[in-house]
C-alpha positions in Angstrom: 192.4 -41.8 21.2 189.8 -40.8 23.8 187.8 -44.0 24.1 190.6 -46.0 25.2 191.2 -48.0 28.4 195.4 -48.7 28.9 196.2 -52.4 30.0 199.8 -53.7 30.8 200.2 -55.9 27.4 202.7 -58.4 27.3 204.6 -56.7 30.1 206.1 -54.9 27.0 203.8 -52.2 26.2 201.0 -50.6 27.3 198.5 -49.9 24.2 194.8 -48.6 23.7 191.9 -51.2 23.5 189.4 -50.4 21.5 185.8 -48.9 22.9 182.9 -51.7 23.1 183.3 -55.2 22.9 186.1 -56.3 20.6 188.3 -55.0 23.7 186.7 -57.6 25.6 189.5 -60.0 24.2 191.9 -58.1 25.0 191.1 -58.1 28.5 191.0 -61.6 28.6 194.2 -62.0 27.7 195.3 -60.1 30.5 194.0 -62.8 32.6 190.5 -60.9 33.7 187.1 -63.9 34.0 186.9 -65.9 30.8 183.3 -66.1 31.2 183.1 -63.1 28.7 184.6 -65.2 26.1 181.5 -66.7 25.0 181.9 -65.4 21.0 185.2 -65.0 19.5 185.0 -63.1 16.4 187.0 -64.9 13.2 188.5 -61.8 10.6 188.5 -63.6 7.2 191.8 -62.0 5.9 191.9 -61.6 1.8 195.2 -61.5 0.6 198.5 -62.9 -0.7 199.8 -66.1 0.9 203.2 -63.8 0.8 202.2 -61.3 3.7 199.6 -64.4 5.6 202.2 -65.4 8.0 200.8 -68.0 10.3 203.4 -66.5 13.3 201.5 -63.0 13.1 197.8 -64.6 13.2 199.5 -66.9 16.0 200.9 -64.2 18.0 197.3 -61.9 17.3 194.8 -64.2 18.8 197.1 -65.3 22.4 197.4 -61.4 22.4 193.9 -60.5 21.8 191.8 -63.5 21.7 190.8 -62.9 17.9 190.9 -65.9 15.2 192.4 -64.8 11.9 191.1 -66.9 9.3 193.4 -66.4 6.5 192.3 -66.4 2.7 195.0 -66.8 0.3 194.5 -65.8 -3.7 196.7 -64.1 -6.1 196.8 -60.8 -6.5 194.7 -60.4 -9.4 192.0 -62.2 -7.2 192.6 -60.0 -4.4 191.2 -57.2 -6.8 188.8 -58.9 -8.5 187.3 -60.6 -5.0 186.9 -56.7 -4.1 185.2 -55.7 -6.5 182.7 -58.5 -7.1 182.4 -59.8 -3.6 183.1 -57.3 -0.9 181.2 -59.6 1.6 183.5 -62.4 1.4 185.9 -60.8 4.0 186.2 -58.6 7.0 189.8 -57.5 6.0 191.9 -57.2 2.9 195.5 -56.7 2.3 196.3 -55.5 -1.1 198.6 -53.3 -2.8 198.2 -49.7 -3.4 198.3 -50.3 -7.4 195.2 -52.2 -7.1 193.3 -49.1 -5.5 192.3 -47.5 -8.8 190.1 -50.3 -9.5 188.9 -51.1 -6.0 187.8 -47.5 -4.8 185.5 -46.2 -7.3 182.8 -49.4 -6.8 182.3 -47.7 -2.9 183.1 -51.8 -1.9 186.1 -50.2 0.6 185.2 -48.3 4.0 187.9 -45.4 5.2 189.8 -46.1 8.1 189.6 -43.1 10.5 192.6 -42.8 11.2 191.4 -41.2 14.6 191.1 -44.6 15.7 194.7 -45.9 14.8 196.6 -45.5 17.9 200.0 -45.3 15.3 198.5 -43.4 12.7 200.7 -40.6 13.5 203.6 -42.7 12.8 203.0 -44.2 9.6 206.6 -43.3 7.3 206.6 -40.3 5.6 206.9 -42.3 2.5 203.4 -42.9 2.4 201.5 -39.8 3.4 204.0 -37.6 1.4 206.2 -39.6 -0.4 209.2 -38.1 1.7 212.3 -40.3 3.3 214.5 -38.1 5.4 212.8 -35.1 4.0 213.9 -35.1 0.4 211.0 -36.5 -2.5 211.3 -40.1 -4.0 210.1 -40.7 -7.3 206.1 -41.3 -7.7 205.9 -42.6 -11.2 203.7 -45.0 -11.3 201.2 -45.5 -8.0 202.8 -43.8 -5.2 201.1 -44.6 -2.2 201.0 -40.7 -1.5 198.8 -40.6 -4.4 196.0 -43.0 -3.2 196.3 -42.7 0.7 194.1 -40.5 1.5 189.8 -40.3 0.7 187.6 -37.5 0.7 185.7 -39.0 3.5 184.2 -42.2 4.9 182.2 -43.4 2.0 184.0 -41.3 -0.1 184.7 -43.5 -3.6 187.3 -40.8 -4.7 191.1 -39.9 -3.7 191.5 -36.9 -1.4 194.7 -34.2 -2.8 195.7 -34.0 0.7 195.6 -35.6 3.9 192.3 -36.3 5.3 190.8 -38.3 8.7 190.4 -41.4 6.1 192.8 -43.7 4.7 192.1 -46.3 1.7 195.0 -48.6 3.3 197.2 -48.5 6.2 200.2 -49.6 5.1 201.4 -53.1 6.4 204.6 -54.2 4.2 206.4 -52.6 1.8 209.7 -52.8 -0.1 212.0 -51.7 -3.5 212.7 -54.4 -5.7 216.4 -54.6 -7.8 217.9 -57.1 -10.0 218.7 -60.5 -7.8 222.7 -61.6 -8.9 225.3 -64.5 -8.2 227.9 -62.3 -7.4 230.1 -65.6 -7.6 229.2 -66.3 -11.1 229.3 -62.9 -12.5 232.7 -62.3 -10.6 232.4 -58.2 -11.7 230.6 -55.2 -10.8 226.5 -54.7 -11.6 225.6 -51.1 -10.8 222.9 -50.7 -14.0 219.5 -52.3 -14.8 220.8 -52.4 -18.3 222.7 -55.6 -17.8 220.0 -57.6 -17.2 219.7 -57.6 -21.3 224.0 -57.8 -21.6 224.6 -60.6 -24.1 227.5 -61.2 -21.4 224.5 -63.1 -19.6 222.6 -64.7 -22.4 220.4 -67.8 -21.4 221.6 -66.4 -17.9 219.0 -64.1 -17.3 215.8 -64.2 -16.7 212.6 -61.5 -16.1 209.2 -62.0 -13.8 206.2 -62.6 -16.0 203.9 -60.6 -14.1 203.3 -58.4 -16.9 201.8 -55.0 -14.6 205.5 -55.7 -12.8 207.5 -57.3 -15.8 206.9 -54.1 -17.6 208.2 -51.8 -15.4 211.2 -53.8 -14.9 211.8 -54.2 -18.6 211.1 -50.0 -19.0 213.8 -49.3 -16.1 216.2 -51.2 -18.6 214.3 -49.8 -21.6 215.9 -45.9 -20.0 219.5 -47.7 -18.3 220.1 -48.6 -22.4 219.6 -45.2 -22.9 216.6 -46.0 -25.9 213.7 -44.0 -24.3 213.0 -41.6 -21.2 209.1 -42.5 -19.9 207.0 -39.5 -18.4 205.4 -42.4 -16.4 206.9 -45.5 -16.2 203.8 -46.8 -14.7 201.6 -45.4 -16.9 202.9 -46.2 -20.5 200.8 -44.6 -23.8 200.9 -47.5 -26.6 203.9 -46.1 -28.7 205.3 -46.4 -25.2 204.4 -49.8 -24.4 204.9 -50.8 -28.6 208.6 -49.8 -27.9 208.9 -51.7 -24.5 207.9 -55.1 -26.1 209.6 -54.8 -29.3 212.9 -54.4 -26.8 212.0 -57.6 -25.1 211.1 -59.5 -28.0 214.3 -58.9 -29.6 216.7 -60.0 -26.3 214.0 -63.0 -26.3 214.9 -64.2 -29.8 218.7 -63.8 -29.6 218.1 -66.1 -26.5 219.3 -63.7 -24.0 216.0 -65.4 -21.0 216.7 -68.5 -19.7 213.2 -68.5 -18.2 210.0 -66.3 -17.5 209.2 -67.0 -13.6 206.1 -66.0 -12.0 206.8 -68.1 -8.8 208.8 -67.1 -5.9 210.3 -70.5 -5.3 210.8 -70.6 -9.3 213.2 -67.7 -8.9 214.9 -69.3 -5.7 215.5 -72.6 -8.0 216.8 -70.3 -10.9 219.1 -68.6 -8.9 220.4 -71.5 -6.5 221.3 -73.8 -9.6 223.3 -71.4 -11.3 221.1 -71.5 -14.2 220.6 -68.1 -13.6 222.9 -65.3 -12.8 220.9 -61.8 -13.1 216.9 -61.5 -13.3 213.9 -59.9 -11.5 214.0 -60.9 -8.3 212.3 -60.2 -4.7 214.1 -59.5 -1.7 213.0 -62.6 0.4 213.7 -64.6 -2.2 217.2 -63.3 -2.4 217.2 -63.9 1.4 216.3 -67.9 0.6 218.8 -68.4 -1.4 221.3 -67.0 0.6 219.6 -69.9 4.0 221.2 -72.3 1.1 224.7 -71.0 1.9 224.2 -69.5 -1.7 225.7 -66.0 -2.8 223.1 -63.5 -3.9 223.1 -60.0 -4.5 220.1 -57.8 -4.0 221.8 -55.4 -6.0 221.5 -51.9 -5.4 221.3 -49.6 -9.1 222.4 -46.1 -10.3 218.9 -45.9 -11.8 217.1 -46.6 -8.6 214.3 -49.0 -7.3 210.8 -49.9 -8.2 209.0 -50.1 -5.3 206.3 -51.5 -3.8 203.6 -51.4 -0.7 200.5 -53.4 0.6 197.8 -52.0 3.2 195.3 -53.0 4.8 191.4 -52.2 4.1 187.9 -52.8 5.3 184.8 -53.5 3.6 182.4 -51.1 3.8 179.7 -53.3 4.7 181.8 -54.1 8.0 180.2 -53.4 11.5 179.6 -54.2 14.7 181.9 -56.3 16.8 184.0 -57.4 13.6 184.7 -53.7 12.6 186.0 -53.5 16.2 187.8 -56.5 15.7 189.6 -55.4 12.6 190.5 -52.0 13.9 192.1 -53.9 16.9 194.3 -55.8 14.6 195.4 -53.0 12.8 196.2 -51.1 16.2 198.0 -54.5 17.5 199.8 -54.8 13.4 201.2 -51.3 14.3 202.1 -51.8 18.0 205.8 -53.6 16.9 205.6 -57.4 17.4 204.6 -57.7 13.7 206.7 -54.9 12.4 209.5 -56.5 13.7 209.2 -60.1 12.7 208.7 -58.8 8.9 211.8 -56.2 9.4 214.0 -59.3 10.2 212.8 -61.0 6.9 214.1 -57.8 4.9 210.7 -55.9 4.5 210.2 -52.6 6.0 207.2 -52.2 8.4 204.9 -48.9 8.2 205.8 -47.9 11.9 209.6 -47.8 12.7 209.5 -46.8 16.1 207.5 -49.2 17.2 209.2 -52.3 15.6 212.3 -50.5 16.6 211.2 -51.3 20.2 210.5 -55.2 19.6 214.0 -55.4 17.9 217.7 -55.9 19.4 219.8 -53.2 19.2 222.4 -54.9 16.5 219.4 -56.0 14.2 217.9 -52.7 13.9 221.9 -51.6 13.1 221.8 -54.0 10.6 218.6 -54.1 8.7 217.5 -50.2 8.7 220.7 -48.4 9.3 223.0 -50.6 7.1 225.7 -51.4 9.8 227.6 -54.5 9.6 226.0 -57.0 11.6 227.4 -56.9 15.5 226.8 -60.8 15.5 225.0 -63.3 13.4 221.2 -62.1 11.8 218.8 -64.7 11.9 215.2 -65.3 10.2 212.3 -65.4 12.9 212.4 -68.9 12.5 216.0 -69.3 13.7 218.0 -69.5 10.0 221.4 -67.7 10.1 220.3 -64.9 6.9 224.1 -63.0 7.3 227.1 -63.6 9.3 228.7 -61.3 11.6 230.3 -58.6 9.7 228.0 -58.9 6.7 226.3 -55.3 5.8 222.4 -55.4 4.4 222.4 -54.8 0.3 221.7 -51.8 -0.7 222.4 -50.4 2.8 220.4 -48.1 5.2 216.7 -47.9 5.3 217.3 -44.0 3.5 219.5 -44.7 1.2 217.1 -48.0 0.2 213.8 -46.3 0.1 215.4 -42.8 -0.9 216.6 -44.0 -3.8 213.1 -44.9 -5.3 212.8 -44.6 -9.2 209.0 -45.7 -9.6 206.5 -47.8 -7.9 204.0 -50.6 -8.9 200.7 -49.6 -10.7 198.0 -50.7 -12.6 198.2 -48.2 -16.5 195.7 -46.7 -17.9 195.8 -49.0 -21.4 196.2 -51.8 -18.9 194.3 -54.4 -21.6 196.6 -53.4 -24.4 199.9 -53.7 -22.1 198.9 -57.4 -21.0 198.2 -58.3 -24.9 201.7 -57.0 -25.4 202.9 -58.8 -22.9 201.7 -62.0 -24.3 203.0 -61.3 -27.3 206.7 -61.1 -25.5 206.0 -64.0 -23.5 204.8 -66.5 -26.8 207.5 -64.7 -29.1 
């Protein structure tokens, strides 16, 4: 970046300040006169309360001198707060799914990615949907499908990489089936078993129906009923069949319950009530702070994945567009990457969080060594002992082994009445 001036930060890295006066705070926290500091800029964050960790806006402002003011809605309001009222934040974080609906109203600006210090860097898996080189799958929304944008103020999807990205990516992860490995006391290597009547009133599915559905169609193909063309985007037949495959497991009593919580499927799980279901990997990880056994279990069929990214309105300017490039440059700089690598996510720069991480963390987490000693939480919690190897193994053979991703389907409206349907039945 050409416009950048290189201060010692931290004593750990040295990293590009943005032009004009958002890099003002910067400066200051390198001890320079605090006279300048007359206006701090606040960034009103939109997102999940899941990726608004208080540590990272913490760590942001003593770095940079910039308030993060986080708002916390559900995803659906994420989207829907984008599309209805763009002013009502400087920043969003929202998954790549919800991009369909978001981009066409013109309510997102592109991020020139000549600006990100990091951009460069970002993982394969989202600008070409490559780990190690080989193709994952991209049913569904693959981020490599929505990435890039034909320019600036563009409201459509570029084909191929451009200088403007809808989202840079912040956090992003493949979901499996969450087991009690004590309970079930055999081996789980199919998605079909979450509909065994081995584990009737044992099991249970996430009632997020965009999510739910994908789930259910993974075990819909591991029963060996139906192949999809698109998991993530279903026709009705498609969808018919889906439903009329949960309704059936439903009646015969095979759920024990329907969570849409997080801490819901940490109760399910740490009671026993439950020994297979939808489940998300930090919520495997909370059972497991219990001194619980649970299984993030890796599948023959593969993952459905996920990924979040941050955006800017396109009404942003002035000092908090600054401001908001700055925290995306500081997101991607390795403090943050790291703390959400050590609570099993995957951050979008490695080698940068590879550089804020001990040596036997990074063994552990990304390249699927047994742990060299105890791994913690960034809070301190003992997560594995010594010895213990991360499921589903290395980074490559986690994210390589992607069957489908998240998304939002075309007959959306129909899908959720289905859902319902399931979820009354």
């Amino acid at each position: 970046m050409s416009d950048s001036t290189d201060l010692p930060h931290d004593g750990l890295s040295r990293r590009s300040l943005l032009q004009g006066t958002a890099g003002l705070a910067g400066i200051l926290a390198s001890g320079l006169s605090p006279a300048i500091a007359q206006e701090k800029i606040t960034l009103r964050y939109l997102g999940t309360a899941v990726n608004q960790d208080k540590a990272i806006g913490d760590k942001f402002e003593k770095d940079t001198g910039i308030k993060i003011q986080y708002v916390a809605v559900t995803t659906d309001d994420v989207t829907k707060r984008a599309v209805t009222a763009p002013n009502s934040f400087d920043l969003i974080d929202t998954e790549y799914f919800s991009l369909k609906k978001i981009v066409p109203t013109g309510n997102l600006k592109g991020i020139d990615v000549k600006k990100i210090k990091n951009a460069d860097k970002i993982t394969p898996l989202f600008t070409t949907g490559t780990v190690a080189g080989k193709a994952v799958g991209d049913q569904g929304t693959a981020p490599k499908k929505v990435i890039f944008l034909e320019g600036e103020k563009s409201k459509v999807f570029a084909k191929s990489p451009t200088q403007f990205m809808s989202l840079i990516p912040t956090v992003y992860n493949a979901d499996t089936l969450g087991i009690r490995p004590d309970l079930i006391k055999r081996p789980i290597d199919s998605w079909k078993e979450l509909l065994n009547p081995e584990f009737k009133g044992k099991a249970a599915i996430l009632n997020i129906p965009s999510i739910g559905i994908m789930d259910a169609a993974m075990v819909v193909e591991a029963m060996g009923l139906y192949k999809y063309p698109d998991k993530g985007n279903m026709t009705k037949a498609e969808i018919d069949l889906t439903i009329k495959t949960l309704i059936e497991a439903k009646k015969a009593g095979q759920f024990r319950a329907l969570w849409k919580d997080f801490n819901e499927s940490v109760n399910l799980m740490a009671s026993g009530e439950v020994v297979i279901q939808s489940m998300w990997s930090p919520a495997v990880t909370a059972v497991r702070t219990k001194g619980i056994a649970c299984n993030f279990q890796p599948l023959k069929e593969g993952y459905r994945a996920w990924a979040a990214g941050f955006g800017l309105p396109a009404t942003l300017s002035g000092r908090k567009l600054d401001g908001a490039y700055e925290f995306i440059n500081w997101f991607l700089d390795g403090w943050a990457g790291a703390y959400l690598n050590r609570q099993g996510y995957y951050s979008a720069v490695l080698e940068t969080a590879k550089s804020r991480m001990e040596a036997y963390e990074w063994a552990y987490w990304m390249e699927g060594k047994p742990a060299a000693q105890d791994i913690k939480s960034p809070n301190g919690d003992v997560l594995a002992k010594a010895g213990a190897v991360r499921d589903g193994g290395s980074y490559e053979a986690r994210m390589g082994g992607i069957a489908c991703w998240n998304a939002v389907m075309d007959e959306n409206e129909y899908m959720v009445r289905k859902w319902n349907e399931f979820v009354a039945a």
